[in-house]
TORKOL-4160 file (C-alpha; in steps of 0.2 Angstrom, whole numbers, padded with zeros to 4 digits, m for minus):
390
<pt num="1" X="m0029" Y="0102" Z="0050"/>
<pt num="2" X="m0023" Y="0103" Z="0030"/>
<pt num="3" X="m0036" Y="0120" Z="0032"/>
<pt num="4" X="m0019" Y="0128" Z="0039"/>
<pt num="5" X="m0008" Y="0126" Z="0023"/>
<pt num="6" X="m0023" Y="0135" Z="0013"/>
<pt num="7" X="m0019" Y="0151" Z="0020"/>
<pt num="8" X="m0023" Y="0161" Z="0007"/>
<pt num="9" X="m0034" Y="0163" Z="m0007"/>
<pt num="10" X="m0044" Y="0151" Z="0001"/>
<pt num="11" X="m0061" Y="0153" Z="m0010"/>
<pt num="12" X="m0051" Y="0150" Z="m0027"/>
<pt num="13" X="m0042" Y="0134" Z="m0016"/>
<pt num="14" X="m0062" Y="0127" Z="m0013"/>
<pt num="15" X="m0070" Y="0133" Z="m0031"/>
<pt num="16" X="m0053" Y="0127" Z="m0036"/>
<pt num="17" X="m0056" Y="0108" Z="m0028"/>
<pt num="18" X="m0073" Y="0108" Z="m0031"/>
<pt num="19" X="m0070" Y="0111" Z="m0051"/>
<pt num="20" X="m0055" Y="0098" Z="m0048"/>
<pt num="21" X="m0066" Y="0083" Z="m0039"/>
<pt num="22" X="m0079" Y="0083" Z="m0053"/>
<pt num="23" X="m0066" Y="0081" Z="m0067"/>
<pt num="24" X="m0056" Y="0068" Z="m0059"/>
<pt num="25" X="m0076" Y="0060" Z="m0053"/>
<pt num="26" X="m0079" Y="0061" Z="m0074"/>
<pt num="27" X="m0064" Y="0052" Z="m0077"/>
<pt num="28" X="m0067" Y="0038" Z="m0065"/>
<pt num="29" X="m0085" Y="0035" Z="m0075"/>
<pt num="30" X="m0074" Y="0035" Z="m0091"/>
<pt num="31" X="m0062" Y="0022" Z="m0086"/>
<pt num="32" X="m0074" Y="0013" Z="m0081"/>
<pt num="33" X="m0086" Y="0014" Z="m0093"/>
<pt num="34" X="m0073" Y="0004" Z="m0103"/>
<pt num="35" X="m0069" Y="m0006" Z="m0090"/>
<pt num="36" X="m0079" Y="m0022" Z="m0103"/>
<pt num="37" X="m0074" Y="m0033" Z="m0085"/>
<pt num="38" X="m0084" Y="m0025" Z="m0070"/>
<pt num="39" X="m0102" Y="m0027" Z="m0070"/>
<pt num="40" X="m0114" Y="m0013" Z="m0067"/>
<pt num="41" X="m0115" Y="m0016" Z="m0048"/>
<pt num="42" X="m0095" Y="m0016" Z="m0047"/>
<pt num="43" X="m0096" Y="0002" Z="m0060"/>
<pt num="44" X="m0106" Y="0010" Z="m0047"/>
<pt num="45" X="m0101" Y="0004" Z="m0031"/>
<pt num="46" X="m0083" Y="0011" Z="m0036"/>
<pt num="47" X="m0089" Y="0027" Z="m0039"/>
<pt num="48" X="m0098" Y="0028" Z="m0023"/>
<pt num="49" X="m0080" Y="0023" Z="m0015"/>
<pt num="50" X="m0074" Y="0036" Z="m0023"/>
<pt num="51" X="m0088" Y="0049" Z="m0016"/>
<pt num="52" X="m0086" Y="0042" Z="0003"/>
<pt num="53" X="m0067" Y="0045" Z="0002"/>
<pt num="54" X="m0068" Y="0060" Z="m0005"/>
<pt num="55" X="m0079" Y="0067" Z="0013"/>
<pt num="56" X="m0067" Y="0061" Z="0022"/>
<pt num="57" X="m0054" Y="0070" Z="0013"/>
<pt num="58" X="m0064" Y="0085" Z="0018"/>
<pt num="59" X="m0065" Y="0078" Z="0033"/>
<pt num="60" X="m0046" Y="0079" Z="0034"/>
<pt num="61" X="m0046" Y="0096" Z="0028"/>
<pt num="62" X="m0057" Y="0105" Z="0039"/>
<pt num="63" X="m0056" Y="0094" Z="0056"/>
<pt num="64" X="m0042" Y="0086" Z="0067"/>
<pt num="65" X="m0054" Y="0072" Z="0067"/>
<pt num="66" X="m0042" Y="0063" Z="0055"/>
<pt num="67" X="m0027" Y="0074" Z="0059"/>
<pt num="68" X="m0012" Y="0074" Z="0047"/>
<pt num="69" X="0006" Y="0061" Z="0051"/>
<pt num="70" X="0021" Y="0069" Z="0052"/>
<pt num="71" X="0027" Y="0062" Z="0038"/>
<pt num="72" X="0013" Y="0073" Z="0028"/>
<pt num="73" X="0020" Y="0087" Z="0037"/>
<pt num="74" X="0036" Y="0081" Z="0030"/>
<pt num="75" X="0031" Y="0080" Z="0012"/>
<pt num="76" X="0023" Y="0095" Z="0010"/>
<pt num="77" X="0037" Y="0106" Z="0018"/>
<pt num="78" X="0050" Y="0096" Z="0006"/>
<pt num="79" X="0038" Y="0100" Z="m0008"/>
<pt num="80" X="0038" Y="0118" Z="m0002"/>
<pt num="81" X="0059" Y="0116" Z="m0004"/>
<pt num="82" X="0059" Y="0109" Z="m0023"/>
<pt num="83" X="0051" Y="0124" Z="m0028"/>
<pt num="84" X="0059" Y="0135" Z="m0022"/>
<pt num="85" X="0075" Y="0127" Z="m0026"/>
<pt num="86" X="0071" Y="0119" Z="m0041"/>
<pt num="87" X="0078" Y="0099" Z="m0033"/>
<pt num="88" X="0071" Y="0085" Z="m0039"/>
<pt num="89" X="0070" Y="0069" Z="m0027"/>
<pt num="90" X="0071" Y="0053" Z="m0038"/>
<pt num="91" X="0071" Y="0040" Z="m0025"/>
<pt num="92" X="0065" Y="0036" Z="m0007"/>
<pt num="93" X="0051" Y="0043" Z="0002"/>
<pt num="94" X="0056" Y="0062" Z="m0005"/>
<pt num="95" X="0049" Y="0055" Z="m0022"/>
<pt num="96" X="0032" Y="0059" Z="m0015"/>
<pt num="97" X="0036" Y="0076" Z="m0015"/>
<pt num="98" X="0041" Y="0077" Z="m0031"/>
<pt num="99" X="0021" Y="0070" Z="m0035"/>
<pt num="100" X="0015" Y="0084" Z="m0024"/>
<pt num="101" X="0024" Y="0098" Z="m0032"/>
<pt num="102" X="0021" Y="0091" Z="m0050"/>
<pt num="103" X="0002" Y="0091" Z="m0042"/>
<pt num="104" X="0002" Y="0109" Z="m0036"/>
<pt num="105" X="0012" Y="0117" Z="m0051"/>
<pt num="106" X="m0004" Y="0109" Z="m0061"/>
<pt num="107" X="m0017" Y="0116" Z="m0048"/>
<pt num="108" X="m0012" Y="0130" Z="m0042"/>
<pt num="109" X="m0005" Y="0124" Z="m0025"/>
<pt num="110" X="m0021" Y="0117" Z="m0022"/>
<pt num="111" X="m0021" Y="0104" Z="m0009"/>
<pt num="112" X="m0038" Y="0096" Z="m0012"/>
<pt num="113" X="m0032" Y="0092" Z="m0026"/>
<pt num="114" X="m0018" Y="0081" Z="m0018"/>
<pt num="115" X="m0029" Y="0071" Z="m0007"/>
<pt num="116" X="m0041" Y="0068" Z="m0022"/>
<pt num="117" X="m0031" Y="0061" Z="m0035"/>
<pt num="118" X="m0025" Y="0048" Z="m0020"/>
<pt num="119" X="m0042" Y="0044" Z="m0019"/>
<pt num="120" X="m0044" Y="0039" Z="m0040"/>
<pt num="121" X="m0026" Y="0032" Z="m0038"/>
<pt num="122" X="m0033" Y="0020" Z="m0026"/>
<pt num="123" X="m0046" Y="0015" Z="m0036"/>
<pt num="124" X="m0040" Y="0012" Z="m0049"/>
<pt num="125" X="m0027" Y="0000" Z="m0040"/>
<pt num="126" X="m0042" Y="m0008" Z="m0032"/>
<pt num="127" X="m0051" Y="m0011" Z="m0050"/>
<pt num="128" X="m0037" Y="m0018" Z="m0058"/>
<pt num="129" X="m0035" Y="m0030" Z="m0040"/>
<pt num="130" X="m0052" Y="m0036" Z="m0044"/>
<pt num="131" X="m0050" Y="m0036" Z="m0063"/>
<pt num="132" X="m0038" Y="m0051" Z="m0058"/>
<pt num="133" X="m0050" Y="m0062" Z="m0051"/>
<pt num="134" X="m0059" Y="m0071" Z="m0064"/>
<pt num="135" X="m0079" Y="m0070" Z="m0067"/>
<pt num="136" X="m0083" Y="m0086" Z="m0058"/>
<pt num="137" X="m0071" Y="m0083" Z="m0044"/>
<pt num="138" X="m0082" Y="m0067" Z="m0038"/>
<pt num="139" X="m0091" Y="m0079" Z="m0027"/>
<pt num="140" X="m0093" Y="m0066" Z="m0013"/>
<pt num="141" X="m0093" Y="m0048" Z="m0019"/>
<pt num="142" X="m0102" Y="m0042" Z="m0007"/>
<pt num="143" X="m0092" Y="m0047" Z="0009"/>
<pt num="144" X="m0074" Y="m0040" Z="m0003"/>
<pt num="145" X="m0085" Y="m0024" Z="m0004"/>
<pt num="146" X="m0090" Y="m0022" Z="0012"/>
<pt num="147" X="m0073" Y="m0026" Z="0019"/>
<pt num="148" X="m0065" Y="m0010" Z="0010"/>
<pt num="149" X="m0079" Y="0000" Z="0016"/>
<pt num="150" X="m0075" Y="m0006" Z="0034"/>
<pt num="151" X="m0057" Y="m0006" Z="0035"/>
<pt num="152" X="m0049" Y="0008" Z="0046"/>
<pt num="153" X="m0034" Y="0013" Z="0037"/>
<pt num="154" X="m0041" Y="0017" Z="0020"/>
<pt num="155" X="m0048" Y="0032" Z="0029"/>
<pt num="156" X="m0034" Y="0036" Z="0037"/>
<pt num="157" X="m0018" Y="0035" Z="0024"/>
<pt num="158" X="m0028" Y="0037" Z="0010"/>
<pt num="159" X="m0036" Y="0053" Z="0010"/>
<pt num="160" X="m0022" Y="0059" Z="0015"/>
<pt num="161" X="m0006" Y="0066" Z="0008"/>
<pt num="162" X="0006" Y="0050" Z="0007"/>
<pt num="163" X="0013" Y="0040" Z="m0004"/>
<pt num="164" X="0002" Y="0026" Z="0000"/>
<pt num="165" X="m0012" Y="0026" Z="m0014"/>
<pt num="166" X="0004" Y="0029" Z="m0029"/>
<pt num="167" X="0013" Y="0013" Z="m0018"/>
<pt num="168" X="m0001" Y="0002" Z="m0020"/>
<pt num="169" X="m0005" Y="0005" Z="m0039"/>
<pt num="170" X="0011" Y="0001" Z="m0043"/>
<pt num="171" X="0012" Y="m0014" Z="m0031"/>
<pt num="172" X="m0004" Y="m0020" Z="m0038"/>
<pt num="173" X="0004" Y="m0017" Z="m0057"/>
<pt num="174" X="0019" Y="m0028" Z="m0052"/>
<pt num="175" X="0007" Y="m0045" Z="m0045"/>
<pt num="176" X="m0005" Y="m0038" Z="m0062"/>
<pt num="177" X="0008" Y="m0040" Z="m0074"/>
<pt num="178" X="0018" Y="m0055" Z="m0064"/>
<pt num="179" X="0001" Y="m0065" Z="m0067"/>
<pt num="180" X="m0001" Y="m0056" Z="m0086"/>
<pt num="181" X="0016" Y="m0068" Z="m0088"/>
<pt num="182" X="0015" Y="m0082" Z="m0078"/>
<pt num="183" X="m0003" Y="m0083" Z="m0092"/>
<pt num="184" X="0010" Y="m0082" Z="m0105"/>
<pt num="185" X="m0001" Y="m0067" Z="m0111"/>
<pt num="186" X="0013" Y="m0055" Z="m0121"/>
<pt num="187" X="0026" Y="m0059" Z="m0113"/>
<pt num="188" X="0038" Y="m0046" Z="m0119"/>
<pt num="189" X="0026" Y="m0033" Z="m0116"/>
<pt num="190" X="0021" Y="m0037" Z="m0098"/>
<pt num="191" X="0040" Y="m0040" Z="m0095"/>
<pt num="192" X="0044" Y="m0025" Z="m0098"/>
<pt num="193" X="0029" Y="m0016" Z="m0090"/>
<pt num="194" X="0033" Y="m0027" Z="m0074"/>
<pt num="195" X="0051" Y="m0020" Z="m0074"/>
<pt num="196" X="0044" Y="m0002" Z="m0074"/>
<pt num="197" X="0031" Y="m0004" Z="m0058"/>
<pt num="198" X="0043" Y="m0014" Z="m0051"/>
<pt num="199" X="0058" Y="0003" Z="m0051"/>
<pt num="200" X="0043" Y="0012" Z="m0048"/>
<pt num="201" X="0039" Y="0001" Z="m0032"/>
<pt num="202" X="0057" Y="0003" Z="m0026"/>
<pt num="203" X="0062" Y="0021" Z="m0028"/>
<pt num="204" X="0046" Y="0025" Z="m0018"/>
<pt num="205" X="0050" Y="0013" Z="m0005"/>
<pt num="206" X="0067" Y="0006" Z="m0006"/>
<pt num="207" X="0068" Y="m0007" Z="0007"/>
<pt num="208" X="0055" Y="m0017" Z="m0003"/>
<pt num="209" X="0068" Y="m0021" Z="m0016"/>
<pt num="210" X="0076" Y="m0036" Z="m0010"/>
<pt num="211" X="0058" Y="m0045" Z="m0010"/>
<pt num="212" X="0051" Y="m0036" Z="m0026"/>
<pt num="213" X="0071" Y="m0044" Z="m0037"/>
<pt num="214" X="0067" Y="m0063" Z="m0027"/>
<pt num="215" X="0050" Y="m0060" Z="m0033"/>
<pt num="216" X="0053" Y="m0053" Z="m0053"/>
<pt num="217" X="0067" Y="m0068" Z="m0051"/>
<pt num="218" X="0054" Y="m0081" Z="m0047"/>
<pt num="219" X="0041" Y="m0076" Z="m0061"/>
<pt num="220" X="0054" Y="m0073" Z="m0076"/>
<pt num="221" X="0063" Y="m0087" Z="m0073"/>
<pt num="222" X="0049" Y="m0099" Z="m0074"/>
<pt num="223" X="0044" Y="m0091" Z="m0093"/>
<pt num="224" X="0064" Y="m0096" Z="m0098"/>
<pt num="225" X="0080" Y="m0099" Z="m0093"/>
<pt num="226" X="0087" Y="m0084" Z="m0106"/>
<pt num="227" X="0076" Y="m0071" Z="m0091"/>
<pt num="228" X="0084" Y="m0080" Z="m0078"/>
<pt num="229" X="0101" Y="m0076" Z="m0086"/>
<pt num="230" X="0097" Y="m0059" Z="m0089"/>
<pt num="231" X="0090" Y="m0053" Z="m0071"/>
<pt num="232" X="0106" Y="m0061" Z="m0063"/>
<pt num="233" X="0116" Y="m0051" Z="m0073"/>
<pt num="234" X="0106" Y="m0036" Z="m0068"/>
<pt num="235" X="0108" Y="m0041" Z="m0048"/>
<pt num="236" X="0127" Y="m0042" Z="m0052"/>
<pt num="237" X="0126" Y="m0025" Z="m0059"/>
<pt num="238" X="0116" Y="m0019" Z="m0043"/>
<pt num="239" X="0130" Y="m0029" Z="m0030"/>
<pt num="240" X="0144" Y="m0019" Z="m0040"/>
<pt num="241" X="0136" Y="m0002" Z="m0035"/>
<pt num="242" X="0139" Y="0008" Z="m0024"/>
<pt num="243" X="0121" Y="0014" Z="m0018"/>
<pt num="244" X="0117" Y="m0004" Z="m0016"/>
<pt num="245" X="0131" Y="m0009" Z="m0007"/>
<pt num="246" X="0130" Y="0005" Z="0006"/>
<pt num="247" X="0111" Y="0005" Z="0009"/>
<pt num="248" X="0108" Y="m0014" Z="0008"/>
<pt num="249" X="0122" Y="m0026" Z="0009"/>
<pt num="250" X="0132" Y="m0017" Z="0022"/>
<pt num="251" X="0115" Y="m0018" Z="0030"/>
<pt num="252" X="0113" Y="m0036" Z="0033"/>
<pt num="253" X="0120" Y="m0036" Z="0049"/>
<pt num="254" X="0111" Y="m0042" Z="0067"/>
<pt num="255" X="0122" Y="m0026" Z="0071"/>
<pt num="256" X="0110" Y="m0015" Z="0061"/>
<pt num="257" X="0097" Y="m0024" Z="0065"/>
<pt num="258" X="0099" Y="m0018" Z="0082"/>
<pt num="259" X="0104" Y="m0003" Z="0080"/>
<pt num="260" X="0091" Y="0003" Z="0070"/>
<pt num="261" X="0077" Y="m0004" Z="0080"/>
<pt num="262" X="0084" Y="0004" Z="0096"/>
<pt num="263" X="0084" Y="0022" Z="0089"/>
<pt num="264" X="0067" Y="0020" Z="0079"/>
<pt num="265" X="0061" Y="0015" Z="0098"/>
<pt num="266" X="0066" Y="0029" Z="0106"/>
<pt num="267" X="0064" Y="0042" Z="0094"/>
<pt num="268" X="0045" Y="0038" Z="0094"/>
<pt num="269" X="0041" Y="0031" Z="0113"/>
<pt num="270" X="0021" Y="0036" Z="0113"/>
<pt num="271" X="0018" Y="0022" Z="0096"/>
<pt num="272" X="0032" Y="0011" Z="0098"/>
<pt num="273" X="0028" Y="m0008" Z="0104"/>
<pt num="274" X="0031" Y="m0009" Z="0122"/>
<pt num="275" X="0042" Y="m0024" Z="0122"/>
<pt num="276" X="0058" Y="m0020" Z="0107"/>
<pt num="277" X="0062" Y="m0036" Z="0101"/>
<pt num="278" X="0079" Y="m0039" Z="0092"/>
<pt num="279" X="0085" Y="m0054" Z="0087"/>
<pt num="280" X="0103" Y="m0057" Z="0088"/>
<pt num="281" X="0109" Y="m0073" Z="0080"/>
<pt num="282" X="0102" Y="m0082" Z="0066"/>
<pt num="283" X="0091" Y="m0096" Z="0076"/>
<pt num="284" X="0083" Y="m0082" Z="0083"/>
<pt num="285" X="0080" Y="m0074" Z="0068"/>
<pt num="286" X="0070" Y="m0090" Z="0065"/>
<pt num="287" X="0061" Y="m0094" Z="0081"/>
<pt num="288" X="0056" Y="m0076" Z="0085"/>
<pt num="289" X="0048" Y="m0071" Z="0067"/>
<pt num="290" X="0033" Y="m0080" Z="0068"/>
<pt num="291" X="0029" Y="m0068" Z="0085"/>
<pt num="292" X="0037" Y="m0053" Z="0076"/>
<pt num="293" X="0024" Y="m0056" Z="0059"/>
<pt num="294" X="0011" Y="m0063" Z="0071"/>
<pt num="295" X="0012" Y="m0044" Z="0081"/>
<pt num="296" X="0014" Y="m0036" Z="0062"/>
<pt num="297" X="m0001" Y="m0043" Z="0057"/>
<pt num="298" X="m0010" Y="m0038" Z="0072"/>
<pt num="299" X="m0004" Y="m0025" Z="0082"/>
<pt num="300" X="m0009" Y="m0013" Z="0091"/>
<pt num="301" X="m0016" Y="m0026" Z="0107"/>
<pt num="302" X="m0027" Y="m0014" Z="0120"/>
<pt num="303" X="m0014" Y="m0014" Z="0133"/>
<pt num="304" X="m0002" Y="m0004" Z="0121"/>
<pt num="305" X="m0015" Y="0010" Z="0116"/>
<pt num="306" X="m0010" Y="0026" Z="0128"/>
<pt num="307" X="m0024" Y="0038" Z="0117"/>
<pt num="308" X="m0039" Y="0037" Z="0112"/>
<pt num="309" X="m0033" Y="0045" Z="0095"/>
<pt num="310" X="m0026" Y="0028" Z="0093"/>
<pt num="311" X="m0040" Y="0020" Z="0095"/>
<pt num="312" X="m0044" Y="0019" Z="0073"/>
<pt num="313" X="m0029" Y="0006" Z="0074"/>
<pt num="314" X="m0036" Y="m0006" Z="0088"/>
<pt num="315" X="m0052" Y="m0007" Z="0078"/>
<pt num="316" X="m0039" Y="m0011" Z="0062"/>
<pt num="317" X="m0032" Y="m0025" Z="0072"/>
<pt num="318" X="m0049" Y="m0030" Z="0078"/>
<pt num="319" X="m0053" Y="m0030" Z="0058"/>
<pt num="320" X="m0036" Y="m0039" Z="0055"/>
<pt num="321" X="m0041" Y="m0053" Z="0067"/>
<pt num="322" X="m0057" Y="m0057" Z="0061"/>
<pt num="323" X="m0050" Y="m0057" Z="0042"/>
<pt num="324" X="m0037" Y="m0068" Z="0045"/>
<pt num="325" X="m0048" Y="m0082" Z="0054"/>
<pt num="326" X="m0056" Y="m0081" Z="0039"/>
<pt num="327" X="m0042" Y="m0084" Z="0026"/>
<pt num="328" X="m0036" Y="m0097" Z="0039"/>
<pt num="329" X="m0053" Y="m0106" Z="0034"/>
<pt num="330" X="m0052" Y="m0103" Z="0014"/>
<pt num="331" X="m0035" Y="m0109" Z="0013"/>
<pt num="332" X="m0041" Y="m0125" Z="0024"/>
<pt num="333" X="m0055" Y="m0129" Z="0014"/>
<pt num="334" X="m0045" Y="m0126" Z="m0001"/>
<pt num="335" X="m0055" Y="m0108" Z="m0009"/>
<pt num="336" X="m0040" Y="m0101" Z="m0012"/>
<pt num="337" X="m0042" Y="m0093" Z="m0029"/>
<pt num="338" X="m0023" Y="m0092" Z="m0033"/>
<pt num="339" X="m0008" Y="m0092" Z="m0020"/>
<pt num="340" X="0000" Y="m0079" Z="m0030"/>
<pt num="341" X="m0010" Y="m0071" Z="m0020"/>
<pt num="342" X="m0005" Y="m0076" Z="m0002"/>
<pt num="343" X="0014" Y="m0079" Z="m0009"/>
<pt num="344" X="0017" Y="m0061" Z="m0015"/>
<pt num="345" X="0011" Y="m0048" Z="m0001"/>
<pt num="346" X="0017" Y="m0061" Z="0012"/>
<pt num="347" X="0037" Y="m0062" Z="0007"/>
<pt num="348" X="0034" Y="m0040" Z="0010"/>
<pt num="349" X="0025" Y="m0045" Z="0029"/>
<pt num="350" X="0039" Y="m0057" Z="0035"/>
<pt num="351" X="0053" Y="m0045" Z="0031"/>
<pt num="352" X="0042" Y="m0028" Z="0034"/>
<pt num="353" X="0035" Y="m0038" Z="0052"/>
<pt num="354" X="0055" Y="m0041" Z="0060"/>
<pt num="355" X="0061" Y="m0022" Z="0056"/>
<pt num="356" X="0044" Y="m0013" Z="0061"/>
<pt num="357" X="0045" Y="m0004" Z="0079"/>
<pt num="358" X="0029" Y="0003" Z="0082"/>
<pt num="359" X="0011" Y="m0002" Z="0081"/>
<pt num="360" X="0004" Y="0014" Z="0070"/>
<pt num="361" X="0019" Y="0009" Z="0059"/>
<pt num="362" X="0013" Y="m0008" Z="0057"/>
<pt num="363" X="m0005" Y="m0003" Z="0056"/>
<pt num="364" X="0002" Y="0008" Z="0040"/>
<pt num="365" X="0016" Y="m0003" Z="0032"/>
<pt num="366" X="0005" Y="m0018" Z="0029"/>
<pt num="367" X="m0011" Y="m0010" Z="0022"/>
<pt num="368" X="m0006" Y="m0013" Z="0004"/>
<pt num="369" X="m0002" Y="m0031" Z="0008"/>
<pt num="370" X="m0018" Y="m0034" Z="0018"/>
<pt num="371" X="m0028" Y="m0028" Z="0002"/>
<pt num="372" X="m0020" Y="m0039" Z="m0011"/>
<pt num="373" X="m0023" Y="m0054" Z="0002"/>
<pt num="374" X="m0042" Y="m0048" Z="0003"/>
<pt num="375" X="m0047" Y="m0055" Z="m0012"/>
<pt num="376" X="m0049" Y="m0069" Z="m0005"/>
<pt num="377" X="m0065" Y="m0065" Z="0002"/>
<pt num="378" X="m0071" Y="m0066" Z="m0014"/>
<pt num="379" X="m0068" Y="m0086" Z="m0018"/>
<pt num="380" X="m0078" Y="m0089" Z="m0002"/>
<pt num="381" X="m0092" Y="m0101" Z="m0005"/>
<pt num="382" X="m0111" Y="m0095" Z="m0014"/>
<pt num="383" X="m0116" Y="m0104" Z="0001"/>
<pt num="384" X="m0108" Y="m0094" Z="0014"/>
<pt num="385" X="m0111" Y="m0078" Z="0006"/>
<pt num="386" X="m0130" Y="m0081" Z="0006"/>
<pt num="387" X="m0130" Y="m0085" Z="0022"/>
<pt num="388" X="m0122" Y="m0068" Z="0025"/>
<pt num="389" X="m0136" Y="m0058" Z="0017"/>
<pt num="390" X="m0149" Y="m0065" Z="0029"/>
């Protein structure tokens, strides 16, 4: 439970969150009271997100019922280090501790605080999802909403302390301001803007980078040939240093590959996917992804639960099953509202779906993907979405 990091002063900690929650629930109302694009249905129902995610932040809190990750226990303690030392982590995961103890030095070492402002971050990423989606594309609302108020792992990264919710709004702010360009809507602007959410994307999650340059390549280059010019410069620049060369080029290797899919197995043999595949050549590199996004997208099955703690992440896959039948059946009758977004979190599966090792990994990793992708829901025909309120 997080209740054991408040171990003292624990009524200021509560009065503290509690003063906190109301501020942070007075800002949401003000941003979106100027949001001119949501409508008064879409106003509220986002505050009432924001309520739900909130108890189960308590929830966290105060009951092993949504028990903390290891990697939270990780944060914390590496937040615990930078003040006392005074070490600032600038990229990688570490990052996030950075966050938390910019958060705590603010608070008062509160933790509510922590897992609250994920909650707004989230929302806020989820607003400006939707603010994508033009007026007459909100076919379906209610199946969208009802979807982020069923899916599993909201509840479980969310309110939680990981960089999750600060990973998605700036994900969400690179596919924002991709599409801002690709609009030719102030182009130098939303350029540069792009370039920031996409350094902030990477030195919180590093691996992503090779996808999140092909993908900053791809939309540039189709405003000018002068960007194209300019980001190959900058990938030059990136090939000639030396942090790049050591964490990514000498990398690409079936070697590696291997050898880092090996060790992950067997450092985590309770959540690990029973079968370790490992492609060794090129052509089965090519024949085995489909399996290994297939089993991404999808795992855990109910042979590889081994406890009933797990059980949040089969009902995710359950979920993922059923949303995915249905974006099979948009895209066949041709509802797809843009394929920027099925292009964009799908270049982060493939790649994410051959390195991932474990289900609960899986279950984690492609959340932020999975949510740009269900906006798709909300192209689906008036028709159907009658038909669902019966």
């Amino acid at each position: 439970m997080l209740i054991d990091y408040i171990n003292h002063l624990a009524l200021f900690q509560y009065i503290g969150g509690l003063l906190i929650w109301f501020f942070l629930l007075f800002l949401l109302e003000q941003y979106l009271a100027s949001s001119k694009n949501l409508s008064y249905f879409e106003k509220k129902y986002f505050l009432g997100y924001f309520v739900i995610l909130s108890l189960f932040a308590i929830v966290r809190i105060y009951t092993n019922y949504l028990p903390y990750t290891l990697d939270t226990k990780t944060y914390l303690y590496v937040a615990e280090s930078i003040s006392q030392k005074n070490e600032f982590y600038f990229f990688g995961a570490f990052l996030y501790s950075s966050f938390i103890y910019i958060i705590q030095a603010i608070t008062f070492n509160n933790h509510y605080a922590i897992l609250f402002i994920n909650n707004i971050i989230f929302i806020i990423a989820l607003i400006d999802l939707l603010g994508m989606i033009p007026s007459n594309q909100k076919k379906s609302l209610w199946l969208w909403s009802l979807f982020l108020f069923l899916y599993p792992s909201i509840y479980w990264f969310i309110p939680n302390v990981l960089r999750e919710a600060v990973f998605f709004l700036c994900l969400v702010r690179v596919l924002k301001h991709s599409i801002l360009i690709k609009n030719s809507r102030l182009i130098s602007y939303n350029s540069i803007l792009l370039v920031i959410f996409s350094i902030l994307c990477v030195a919180l999650r590093p691996q992503v980078l090779p996808m999140i340059y092909l993908w900053v390549t791809f939309m540039l280059f189709k405003k000018s040939i002068f960007n194209l010019i300019f980001v190959s410069l900058f990938g030059l620049v990136l090939l000639s240093n030396d942090f790049i060369t050591s964490e990514y080029l000498n990398k690409v290797s079936f070697e590696y590959l291997e050898a880092k899919k090996t060790e992950g197995a067997t450092n985590v043999p309770t959540i690990a996917f029973q079968e370790n595949i490992i492609p060794t050549s090129f052509s089965e590199l090519v024949s085995l992804s489909p399996y290994l996004v297939f089993r991404f997208l999808f795992a855990p099955f109910p042979w590889e639960l081994s406890n009933l703690k797990y059980l949040f992440a089969f009902l995710d896959s359950t979920i993922m099953l059923l949303l995915f039948i249905t974006f099979a059946w948009i895209v066949v009758k041709g509802h797809v509202h843009s394929w920027d977004f099925i292009i964009f979190p799908f270049m982060f599966i493939v790649v994410l779906g051959i390195f991932e090792i474990a289900f609960t990994g899986a279950v984690r990793h492609r959340m932020p993907y999975v949510l740009i992708m269900s906006t798709l829901l909300l192209n689906l025909p008036t028709s159907l979405a009658r038909k669902g309120n019966y």
